[in-house]
gemmi code that builds the backbone of each chain (N, CA, C; Angstrom):
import gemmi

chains = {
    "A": [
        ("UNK", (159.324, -27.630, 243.275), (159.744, -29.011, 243.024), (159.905, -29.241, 241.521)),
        ("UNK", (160.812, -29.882, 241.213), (161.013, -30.913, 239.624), (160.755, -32.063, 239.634)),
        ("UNK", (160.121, -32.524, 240.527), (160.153, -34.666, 240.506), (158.967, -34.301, 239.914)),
        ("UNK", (159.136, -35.606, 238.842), (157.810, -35.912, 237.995), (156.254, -35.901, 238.945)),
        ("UNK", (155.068, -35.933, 238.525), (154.086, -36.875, 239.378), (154.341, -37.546, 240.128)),
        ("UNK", (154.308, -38.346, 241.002), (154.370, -39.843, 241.441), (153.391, -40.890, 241.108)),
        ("UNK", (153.845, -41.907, 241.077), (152.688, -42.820, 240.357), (151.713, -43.360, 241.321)),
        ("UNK", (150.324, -43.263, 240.975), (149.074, -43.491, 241.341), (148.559, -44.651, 241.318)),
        ("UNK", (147.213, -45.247, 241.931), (146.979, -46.058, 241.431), (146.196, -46.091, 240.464)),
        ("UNK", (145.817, -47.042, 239.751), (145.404, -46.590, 238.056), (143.760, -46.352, 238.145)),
        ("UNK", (143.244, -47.351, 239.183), (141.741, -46.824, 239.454), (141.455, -46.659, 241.161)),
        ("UNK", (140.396, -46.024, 241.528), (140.121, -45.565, 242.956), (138.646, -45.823, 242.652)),
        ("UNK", (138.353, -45.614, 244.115), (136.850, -45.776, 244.761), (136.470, -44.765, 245.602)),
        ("UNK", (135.548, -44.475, 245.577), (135.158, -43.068, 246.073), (135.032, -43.799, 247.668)),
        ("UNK", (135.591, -42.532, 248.633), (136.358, -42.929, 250.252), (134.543, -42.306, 251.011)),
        ("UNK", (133.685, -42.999, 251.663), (132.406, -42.681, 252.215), (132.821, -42.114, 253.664)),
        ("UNK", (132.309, -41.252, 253.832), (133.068, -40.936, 255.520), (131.757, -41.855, 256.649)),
        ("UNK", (131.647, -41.535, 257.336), (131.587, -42.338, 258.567), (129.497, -42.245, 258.370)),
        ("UNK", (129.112, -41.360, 257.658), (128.068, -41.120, 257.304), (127.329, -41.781, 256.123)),
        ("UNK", (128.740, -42.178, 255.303), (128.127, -42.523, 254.072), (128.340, -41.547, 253.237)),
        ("UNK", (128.826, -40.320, 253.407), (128.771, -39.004, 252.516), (129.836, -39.078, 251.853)),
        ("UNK", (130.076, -38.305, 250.587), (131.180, -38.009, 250.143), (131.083, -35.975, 249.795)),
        ("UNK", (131.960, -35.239, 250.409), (131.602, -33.532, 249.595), (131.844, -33.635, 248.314)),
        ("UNK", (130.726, -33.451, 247.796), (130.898, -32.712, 246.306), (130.924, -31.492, 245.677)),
        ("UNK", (131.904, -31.009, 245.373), (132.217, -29.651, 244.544), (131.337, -29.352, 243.011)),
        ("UNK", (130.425, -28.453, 243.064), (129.779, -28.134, 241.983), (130.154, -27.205, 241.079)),
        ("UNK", (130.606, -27.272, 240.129), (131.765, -26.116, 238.869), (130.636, -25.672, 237.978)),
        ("UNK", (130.733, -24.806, 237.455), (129.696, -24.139, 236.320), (131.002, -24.656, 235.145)),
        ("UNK", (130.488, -25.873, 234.101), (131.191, -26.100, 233.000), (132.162, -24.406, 232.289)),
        ("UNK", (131.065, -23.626, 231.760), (131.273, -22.829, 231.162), (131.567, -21.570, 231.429)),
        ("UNK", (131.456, -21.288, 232.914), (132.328, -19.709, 233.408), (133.607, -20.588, 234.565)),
        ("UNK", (133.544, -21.627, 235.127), (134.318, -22.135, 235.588), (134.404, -21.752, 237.445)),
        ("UNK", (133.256, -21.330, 237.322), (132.815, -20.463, 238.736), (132.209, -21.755, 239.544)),
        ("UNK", (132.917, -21.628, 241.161), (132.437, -22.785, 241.766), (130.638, -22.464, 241.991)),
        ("UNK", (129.905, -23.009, 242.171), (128.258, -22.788, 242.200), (128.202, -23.162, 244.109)),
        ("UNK", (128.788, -24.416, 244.636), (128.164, -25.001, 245.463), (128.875, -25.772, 246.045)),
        ("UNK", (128.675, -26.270, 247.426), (129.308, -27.509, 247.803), (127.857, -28.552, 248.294)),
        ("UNK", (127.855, -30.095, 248.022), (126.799, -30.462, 248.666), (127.519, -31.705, 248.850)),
        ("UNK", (126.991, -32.588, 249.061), (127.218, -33.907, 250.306), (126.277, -35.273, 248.865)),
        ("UNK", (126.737, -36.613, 248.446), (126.647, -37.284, 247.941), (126.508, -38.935, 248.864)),
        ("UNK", (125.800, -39.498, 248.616), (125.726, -41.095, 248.985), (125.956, -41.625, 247.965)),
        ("UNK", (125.928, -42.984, 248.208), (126.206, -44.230, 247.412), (124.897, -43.794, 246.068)),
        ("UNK", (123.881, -43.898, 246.337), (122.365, -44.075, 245.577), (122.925, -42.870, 244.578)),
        ("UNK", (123.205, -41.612, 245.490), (122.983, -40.387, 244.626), (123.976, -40.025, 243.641)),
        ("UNK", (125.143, -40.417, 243.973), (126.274, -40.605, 242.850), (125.839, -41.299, 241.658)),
        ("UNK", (125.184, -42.768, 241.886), (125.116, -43.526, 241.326), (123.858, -42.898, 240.718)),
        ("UNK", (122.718, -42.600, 240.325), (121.643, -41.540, 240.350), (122.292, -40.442, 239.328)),
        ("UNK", (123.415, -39.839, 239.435), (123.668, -38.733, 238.832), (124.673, -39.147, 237.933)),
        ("UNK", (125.406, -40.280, 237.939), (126.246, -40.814, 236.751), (125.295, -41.470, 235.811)),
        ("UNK", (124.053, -42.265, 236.326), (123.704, -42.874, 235.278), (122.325, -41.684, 234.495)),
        ("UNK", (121.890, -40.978, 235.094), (120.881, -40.561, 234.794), (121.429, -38.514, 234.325)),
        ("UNK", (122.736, -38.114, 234.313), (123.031, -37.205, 234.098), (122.479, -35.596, 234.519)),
        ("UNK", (121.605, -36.353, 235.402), (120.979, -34.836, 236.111), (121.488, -34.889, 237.459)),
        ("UNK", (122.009, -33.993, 238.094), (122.355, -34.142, 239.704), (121.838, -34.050, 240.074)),
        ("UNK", (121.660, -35.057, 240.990), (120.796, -35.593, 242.659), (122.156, -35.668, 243.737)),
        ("UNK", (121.832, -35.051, 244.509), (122.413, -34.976, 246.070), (121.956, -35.770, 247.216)),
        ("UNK", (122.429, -36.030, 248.254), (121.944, -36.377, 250.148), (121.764, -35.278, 250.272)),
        ("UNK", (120.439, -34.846, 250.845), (120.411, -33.678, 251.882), (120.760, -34.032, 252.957)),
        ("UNK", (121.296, -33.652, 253.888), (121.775, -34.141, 254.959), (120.967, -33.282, 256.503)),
        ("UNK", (120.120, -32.381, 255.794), (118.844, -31.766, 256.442), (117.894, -32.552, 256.605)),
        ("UNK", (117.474, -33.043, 255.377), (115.906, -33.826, 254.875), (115.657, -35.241, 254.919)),
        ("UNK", (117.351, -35.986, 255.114), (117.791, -37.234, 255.264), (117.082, -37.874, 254.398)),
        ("UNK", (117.362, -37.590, 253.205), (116.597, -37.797, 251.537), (117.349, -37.588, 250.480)),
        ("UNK", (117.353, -38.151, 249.312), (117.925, -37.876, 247.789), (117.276, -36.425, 247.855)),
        ("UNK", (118.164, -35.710, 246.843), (117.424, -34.536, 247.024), (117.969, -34.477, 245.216)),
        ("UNK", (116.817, -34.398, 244.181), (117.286, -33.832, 242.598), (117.422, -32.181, 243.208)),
        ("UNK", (118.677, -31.929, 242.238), (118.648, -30.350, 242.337), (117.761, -30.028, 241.408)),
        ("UNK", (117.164, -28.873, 241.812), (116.183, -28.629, 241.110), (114.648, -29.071, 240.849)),
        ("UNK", (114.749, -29.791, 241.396), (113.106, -30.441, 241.448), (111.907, -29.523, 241.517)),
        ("UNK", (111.725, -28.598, 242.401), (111.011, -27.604, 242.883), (111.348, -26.250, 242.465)),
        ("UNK", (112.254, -26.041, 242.090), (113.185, -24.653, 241.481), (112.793, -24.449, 240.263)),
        ("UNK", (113.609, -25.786, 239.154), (113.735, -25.823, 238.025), (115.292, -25.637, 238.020)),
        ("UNK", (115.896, -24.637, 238.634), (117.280, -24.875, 238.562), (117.897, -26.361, 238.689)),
        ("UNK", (117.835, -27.205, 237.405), (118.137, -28.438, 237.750), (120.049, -27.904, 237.107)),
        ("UNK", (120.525, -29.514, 237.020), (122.404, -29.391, 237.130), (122.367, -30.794, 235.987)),
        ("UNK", (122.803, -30.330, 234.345), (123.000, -31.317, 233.868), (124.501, -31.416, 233.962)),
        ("UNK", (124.842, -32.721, 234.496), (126.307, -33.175, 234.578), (126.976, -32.888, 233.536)),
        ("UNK", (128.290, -32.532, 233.309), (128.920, -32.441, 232.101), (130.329, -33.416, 232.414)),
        ("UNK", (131.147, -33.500, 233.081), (131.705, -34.112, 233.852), (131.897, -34.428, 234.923)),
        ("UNK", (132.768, -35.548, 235.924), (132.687, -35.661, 237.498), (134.229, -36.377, 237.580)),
        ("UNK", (135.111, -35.484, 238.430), (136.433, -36.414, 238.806), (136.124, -36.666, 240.335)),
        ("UNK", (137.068, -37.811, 240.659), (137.172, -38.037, 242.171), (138.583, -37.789, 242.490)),
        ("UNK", (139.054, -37.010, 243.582), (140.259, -36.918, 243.943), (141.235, -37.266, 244.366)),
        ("UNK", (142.679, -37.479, 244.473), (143.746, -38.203, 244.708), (143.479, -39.404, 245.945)),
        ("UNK", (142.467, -38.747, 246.721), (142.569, -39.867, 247.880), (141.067, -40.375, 247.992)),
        ("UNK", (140.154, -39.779, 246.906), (139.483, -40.433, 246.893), (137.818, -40.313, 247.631)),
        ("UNK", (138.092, -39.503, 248.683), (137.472, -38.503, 249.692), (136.738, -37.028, 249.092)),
        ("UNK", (136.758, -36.618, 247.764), (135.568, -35.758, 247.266), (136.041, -35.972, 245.679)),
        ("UNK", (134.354, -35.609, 245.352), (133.742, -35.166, 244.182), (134.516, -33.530, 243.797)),
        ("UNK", (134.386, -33.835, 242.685), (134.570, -32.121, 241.376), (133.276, -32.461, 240.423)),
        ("UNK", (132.077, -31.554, 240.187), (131.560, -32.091, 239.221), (131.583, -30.778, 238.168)),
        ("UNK", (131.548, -30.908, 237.050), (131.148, -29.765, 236.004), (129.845, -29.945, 235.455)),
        ("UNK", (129.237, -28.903, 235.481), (127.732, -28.895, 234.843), (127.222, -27.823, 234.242)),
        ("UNK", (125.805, -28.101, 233.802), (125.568, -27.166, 232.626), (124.153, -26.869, 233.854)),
        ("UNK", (124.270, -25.065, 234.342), (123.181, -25.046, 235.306), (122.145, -24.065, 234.728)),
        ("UNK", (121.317, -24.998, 234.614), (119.652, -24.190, 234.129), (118.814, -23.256, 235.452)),
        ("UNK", (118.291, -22.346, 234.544), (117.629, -21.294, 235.501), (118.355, -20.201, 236.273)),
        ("UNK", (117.816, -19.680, 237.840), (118.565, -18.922, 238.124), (120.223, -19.006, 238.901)),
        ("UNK", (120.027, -19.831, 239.281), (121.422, -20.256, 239.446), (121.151, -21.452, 240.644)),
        ("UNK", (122.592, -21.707, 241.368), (122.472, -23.078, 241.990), (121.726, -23.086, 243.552)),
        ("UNK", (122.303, -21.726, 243.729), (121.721, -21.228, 245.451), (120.203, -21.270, 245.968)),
        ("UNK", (119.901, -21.428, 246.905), (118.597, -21.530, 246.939), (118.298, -20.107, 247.173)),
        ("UNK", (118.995, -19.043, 247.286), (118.536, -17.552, 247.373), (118.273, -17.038, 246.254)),
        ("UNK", (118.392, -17.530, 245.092), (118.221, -17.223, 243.764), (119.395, -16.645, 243.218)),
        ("UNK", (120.736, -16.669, 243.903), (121.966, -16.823, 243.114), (122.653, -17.861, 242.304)),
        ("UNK", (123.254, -17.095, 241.721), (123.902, -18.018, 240.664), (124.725, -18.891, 241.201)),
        ("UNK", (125.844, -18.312, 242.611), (126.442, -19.077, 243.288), (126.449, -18.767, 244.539)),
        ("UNK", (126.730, -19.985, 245.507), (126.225, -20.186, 247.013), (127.241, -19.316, 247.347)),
        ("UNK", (128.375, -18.622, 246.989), (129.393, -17.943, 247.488), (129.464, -16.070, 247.646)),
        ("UNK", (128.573, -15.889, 248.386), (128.884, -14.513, 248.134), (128.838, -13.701, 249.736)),
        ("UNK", (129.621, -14.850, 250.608), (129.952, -13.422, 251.765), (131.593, -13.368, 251.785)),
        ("UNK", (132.082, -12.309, 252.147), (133.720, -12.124, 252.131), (134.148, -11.501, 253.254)),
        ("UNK", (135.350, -11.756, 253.316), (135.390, -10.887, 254.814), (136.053, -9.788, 254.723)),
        ("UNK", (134.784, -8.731, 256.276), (135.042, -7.346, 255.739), (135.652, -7.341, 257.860)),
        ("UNK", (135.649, -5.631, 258.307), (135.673, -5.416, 259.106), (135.463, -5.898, 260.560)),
        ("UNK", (134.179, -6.631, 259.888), (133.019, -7.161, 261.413), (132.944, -8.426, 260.907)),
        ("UNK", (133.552, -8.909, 260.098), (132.988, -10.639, 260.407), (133.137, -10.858, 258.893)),
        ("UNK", (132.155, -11.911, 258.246), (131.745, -12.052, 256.984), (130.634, -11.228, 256.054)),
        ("UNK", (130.755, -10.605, 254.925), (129.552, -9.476, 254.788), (129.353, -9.825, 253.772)),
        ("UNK", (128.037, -9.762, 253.259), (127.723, -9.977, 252.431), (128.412, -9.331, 250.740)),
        ("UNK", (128.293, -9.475, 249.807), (129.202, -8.957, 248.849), (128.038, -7.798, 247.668)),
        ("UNK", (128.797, -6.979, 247.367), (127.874, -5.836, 246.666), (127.419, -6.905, 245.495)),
        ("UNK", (127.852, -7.930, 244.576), (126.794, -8.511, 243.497), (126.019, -9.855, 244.506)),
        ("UNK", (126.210, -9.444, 245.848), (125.484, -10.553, 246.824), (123.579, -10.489, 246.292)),
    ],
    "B": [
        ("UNK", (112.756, -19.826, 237.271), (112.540, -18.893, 238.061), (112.937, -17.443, 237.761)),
        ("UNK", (112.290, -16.715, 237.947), (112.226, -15.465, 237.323), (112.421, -14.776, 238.856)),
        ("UNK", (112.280, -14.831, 240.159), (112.397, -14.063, 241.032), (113.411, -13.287, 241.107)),
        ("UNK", (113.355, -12.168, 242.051), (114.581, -11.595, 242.474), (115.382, -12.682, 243.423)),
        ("UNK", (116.918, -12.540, 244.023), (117.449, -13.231, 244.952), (116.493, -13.114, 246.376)),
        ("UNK", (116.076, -13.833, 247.036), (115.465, -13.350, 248.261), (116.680, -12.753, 249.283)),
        ("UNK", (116.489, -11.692, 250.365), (117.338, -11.046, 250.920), (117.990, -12.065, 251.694)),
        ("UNK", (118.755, -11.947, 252.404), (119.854, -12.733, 253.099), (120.289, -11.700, 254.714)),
        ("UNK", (120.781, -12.354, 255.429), (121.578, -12.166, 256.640), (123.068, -10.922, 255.859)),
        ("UNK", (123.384, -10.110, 256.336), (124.229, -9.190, 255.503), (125.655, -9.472, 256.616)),
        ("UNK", (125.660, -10.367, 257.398), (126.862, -10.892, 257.747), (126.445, -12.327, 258.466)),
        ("UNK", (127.367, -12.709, 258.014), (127.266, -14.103, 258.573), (128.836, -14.908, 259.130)),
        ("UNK", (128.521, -15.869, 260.079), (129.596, -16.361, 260.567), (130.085, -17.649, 260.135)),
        ("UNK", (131.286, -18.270, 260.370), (131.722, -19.908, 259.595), (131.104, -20.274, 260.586)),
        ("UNK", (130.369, -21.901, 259.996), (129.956, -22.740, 261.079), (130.726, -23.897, 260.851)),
        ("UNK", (131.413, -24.236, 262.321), (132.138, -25.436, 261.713), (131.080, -26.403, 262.405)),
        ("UNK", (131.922, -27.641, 261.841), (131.361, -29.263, 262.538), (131.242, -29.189, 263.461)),
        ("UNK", (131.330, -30.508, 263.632), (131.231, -31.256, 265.170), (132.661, -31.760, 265.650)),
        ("UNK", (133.406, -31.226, 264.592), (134.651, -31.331, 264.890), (135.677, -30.134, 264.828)),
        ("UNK", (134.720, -29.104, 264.972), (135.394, -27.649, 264.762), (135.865, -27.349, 262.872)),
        ("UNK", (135.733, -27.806, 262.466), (136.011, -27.775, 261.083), (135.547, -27.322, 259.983)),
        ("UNK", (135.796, -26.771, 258.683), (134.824, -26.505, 257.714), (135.631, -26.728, 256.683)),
        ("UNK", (134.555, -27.557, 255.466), (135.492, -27.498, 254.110), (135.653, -26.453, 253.490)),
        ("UNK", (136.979, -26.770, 252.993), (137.345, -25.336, 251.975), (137.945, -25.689, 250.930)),
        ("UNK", (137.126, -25.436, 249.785), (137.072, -25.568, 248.261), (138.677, -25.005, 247.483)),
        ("UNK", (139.674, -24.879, 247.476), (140.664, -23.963, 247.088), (140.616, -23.944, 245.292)),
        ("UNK", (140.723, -22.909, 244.777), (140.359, -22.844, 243.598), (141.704, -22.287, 242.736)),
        ("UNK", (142.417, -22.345, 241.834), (143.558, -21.333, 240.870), (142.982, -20.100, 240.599)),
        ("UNK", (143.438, -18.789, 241.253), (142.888, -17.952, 240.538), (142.790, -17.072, 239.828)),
        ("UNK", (143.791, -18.162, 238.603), (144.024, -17.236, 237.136), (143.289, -18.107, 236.022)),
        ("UNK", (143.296, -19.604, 236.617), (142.414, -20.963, 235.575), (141.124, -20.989, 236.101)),
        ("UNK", (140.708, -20.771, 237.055), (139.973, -21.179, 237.290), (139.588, -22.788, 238.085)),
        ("UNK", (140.914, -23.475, 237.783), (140.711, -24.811, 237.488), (140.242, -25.061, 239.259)),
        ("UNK", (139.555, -26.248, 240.044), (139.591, -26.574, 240.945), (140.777, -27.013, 241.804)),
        ("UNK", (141.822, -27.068, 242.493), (142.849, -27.533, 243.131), (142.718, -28.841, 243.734)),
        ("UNK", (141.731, -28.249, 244.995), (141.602, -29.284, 245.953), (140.273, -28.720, 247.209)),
        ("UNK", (140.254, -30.009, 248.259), (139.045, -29.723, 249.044), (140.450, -30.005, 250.420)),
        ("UNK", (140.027, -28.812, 251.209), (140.718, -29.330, 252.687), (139.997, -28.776, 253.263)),
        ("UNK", (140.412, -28.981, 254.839), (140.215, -28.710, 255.725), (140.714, -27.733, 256.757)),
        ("UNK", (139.578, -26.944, 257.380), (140.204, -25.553, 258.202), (139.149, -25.489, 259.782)),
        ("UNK", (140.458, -25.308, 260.982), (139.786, -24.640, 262.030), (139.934, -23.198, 262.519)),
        ("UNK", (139.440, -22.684, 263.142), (139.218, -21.691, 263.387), (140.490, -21.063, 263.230)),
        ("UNK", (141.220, -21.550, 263.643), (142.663, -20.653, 263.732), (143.270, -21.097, 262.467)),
        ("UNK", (143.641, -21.707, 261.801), (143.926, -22.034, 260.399), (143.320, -20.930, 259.657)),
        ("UNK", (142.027, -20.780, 259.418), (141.562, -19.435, 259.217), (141.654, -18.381, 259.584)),
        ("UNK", (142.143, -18.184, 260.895), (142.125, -17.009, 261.082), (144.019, -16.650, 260.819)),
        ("UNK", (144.860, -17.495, 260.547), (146.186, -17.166, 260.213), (146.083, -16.812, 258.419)),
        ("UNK", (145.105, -17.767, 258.079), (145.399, -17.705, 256.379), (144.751, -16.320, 256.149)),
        ("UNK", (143.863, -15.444, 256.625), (143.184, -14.167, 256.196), (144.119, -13.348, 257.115)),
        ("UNK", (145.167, -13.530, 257.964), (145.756, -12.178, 258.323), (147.427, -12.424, 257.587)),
        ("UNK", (147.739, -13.997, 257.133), (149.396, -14.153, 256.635), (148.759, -14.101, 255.287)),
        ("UNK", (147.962, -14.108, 254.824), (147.661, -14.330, 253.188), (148.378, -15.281, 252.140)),
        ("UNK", (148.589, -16.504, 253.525), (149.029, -17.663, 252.831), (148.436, -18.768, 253.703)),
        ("UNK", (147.949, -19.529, 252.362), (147.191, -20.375, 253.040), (147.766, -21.559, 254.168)),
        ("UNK", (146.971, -21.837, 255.236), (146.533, -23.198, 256.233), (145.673, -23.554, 256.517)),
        ("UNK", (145.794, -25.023, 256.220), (144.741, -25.902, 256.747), (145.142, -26.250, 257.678)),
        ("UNK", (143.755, -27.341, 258.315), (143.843, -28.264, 259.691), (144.273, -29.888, 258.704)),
        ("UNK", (145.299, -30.256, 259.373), (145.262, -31.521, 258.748), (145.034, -32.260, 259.596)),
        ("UNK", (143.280, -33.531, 259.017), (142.884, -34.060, 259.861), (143.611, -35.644, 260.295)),
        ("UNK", (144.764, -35.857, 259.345), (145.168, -36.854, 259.394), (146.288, -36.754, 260.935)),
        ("UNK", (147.216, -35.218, 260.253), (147.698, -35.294, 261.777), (147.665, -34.319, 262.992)),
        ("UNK", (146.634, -34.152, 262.393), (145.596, -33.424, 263.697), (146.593, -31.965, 263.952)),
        ("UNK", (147.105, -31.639, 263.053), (147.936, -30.523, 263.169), (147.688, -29.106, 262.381)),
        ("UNK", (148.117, -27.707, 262.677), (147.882, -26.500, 261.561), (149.107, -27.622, 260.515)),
        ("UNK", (148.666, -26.801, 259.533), (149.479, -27.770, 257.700), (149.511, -25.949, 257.259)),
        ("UNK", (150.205, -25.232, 257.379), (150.940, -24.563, 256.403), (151.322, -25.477, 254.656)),
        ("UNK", (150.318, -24.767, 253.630), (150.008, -25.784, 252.323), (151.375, -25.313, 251.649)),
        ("UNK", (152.601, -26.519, 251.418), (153.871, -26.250, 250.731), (154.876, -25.950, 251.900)),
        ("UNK", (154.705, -26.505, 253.083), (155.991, -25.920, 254.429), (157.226, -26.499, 253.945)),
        ("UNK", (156.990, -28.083, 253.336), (157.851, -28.694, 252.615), (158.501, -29.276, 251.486)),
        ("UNK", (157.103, -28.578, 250.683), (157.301, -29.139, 249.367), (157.384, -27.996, 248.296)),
        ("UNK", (156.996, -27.219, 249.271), (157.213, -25.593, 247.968), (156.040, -24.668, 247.204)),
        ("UNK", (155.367, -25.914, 247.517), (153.892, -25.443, 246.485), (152.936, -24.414, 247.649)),
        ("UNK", (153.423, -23.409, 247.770), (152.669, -22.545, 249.018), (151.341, -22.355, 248.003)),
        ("UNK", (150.405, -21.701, 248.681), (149.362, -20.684, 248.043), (149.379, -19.329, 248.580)),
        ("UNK", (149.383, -18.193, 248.051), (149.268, -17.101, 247.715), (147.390, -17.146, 248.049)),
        ("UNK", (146.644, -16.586, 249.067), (145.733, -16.381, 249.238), (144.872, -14.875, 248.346)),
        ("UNK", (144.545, -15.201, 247.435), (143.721, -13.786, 246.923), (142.060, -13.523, 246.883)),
        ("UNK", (141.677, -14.254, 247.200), (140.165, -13.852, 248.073), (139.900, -15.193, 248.542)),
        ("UNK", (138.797, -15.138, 249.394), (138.143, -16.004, 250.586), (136.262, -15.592, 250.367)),
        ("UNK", (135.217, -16.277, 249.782), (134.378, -16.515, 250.191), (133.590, -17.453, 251.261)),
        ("UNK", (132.581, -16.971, 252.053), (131.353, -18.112, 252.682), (130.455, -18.375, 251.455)),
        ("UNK", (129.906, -19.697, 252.523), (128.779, -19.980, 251.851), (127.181, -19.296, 252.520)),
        ("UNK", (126.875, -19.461, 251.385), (125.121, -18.659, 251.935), (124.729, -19.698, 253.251)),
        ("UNK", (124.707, -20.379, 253.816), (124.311, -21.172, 255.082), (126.241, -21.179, 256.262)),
        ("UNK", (126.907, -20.444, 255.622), (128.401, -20.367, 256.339), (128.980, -22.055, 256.312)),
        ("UNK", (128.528, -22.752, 255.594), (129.200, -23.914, 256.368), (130.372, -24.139, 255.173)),
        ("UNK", (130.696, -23.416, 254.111), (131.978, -24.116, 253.291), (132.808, -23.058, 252.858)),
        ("UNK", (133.579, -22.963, 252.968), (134.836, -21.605, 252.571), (135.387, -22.314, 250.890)),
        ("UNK", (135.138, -21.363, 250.041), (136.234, -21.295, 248.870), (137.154, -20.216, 248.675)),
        ("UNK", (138.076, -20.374, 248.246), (139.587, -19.507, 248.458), (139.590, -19.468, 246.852)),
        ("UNK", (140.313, -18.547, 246.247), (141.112, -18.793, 245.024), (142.652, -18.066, 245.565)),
        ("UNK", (143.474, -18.573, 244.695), (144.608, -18.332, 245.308), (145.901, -18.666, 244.288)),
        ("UNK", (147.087, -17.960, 244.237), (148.074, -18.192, 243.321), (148.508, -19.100, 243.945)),
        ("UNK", (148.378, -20.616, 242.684), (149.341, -21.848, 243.052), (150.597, -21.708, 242.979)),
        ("UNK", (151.664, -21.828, 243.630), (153.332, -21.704, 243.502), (153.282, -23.171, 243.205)),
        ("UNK", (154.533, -23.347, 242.506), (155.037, -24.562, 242.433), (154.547, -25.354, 241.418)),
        ("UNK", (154.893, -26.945, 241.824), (154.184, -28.320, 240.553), (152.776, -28.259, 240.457)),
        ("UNK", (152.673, -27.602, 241.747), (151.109, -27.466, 241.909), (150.300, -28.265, 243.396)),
        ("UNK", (148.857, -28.199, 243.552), (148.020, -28.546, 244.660), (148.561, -30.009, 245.548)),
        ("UNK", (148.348, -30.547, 244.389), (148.444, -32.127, 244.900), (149.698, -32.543, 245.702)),
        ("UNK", (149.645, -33.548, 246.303), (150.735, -34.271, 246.877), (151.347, -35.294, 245.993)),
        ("UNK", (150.801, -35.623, 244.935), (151.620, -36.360, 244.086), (152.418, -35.357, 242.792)),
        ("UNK", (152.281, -34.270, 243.572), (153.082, -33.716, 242.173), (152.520, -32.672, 241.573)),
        ("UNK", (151.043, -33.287, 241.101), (150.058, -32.246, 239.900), (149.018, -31.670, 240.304)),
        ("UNK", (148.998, -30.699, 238.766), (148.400, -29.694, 239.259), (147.252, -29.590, 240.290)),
        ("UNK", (146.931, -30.701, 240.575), (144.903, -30.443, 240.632), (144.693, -31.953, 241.434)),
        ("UNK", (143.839, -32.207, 242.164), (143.663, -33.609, 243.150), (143.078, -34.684, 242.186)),
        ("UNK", (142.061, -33.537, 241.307), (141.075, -34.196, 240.916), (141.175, -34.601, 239.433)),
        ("UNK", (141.627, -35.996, 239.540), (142.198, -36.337, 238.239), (142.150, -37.896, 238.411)),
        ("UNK", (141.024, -38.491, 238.680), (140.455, -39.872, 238.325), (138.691, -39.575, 237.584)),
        ("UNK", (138.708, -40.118, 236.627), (137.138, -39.658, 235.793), (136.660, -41.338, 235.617)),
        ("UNK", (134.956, -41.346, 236.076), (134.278, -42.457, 235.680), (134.477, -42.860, 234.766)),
        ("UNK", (134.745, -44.671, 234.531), (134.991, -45.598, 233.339), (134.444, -46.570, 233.714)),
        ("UNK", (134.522, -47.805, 232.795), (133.966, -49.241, 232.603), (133.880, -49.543, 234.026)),
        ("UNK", (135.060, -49.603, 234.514), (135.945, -50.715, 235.698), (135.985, -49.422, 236.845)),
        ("UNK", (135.055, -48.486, 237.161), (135.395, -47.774, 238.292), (136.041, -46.617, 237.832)),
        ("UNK", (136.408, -45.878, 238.985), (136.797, -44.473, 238.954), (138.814, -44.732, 237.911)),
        ("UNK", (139.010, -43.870, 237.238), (140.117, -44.606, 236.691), (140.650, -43.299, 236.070)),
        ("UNK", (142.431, -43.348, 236.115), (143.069, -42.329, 236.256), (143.215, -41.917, 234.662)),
        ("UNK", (142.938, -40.078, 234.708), (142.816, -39.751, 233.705), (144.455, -39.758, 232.728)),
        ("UNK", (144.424, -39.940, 231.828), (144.944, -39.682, 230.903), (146.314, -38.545, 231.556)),
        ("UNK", (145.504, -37.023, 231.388), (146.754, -36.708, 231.912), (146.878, -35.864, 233.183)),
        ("UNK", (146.406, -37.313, 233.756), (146.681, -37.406, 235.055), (148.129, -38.144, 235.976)),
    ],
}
model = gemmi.Model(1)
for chain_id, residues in chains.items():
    chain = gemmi.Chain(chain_id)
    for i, (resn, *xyz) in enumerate(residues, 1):
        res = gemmi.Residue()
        res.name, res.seqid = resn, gemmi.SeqId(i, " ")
        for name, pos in zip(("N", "CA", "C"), xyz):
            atom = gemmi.Atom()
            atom.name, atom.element = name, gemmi.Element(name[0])
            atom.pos, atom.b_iso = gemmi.Position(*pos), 0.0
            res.add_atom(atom)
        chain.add_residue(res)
    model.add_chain(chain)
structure = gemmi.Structure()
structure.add_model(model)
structure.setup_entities()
């Protein structure tokens, strides 16, 4: 395509699904590597814009959940966009400790698909 | 935390919703930059890992969405991770075209917190 952009509206509101949730995408600021996906409420957005440490919904624990609380792997925000329709989070952050996963990876992403299904990955 | 990773399941399967579904993170994968968040069912996935071009489920019209059938902006699929609990797929993938979005640009995610609400970036 060549058509410009199309024009937007100039501000949005983050779209809550039927839960209250919004997915949020977790970016490592500085390798640019996705870390995570987790799930956001009203409180916890609001929680992690004003207070710059990310807090999540667990949607297990049916609780705020700070990343990192118990780890130390906490997530200082560095930036946060919301997307064209409004329906998810992008956040960039600066992630302390061993990484974001609760397996002690750096990132929640490491099965790929092999032969038999999904396998785990050799820097898994 | 100083531990090793604790061991893991050495294959694992997608778990979708309650609506057969799972998010999938799509990523650029020469920027790095984030694209977009969609949506995939079983067979959407299982066409995008054997055509090596991506499809989603689009939940709006409940249909497979071949990404660019009409607008050009295909993706070029070049790897596919799970997540450590299977529930979120990230892709990176060569963007063709203006790019991800439906309005045109590169990337969805292009409204950043301000005074007055979520509000469209600059060069967005």
């Amino acid at each position: 395509m060549t058509d410009s952009p199309s024009s937007v509206p100039k501000t949005l509101s983050p779209q809550w699904n039927e839960q209250g949730l919004i997915p949020t995408i977790t970016q490592d600021a500085d390798t640019g590597e996705v870390l995570m996906l987790a799930w956001m409420n009203a409180e916890a957005l609001e929680k992690t814009l004003a207070g710059r440490q990310v807090v999540y919904w667990s949607r297990s624990r049916q609780a705020l959940w700070r990343k990192g609380e118990t780890s130390g792997n906490t997530q200082d925000l560095v930036d946060a966009h919301l997307d064209c329709d409004g329906d998810t989070l992008l956040l960039r952050v600066k992630q302390h400790g061993a990484g974001a996963c609760h397996t002690g990876r750096r990132t929640c992403f490491f099965y790929a698909p092999g032969e038999t299904g999904w396998q785990l990955t050799e820097d898994g």
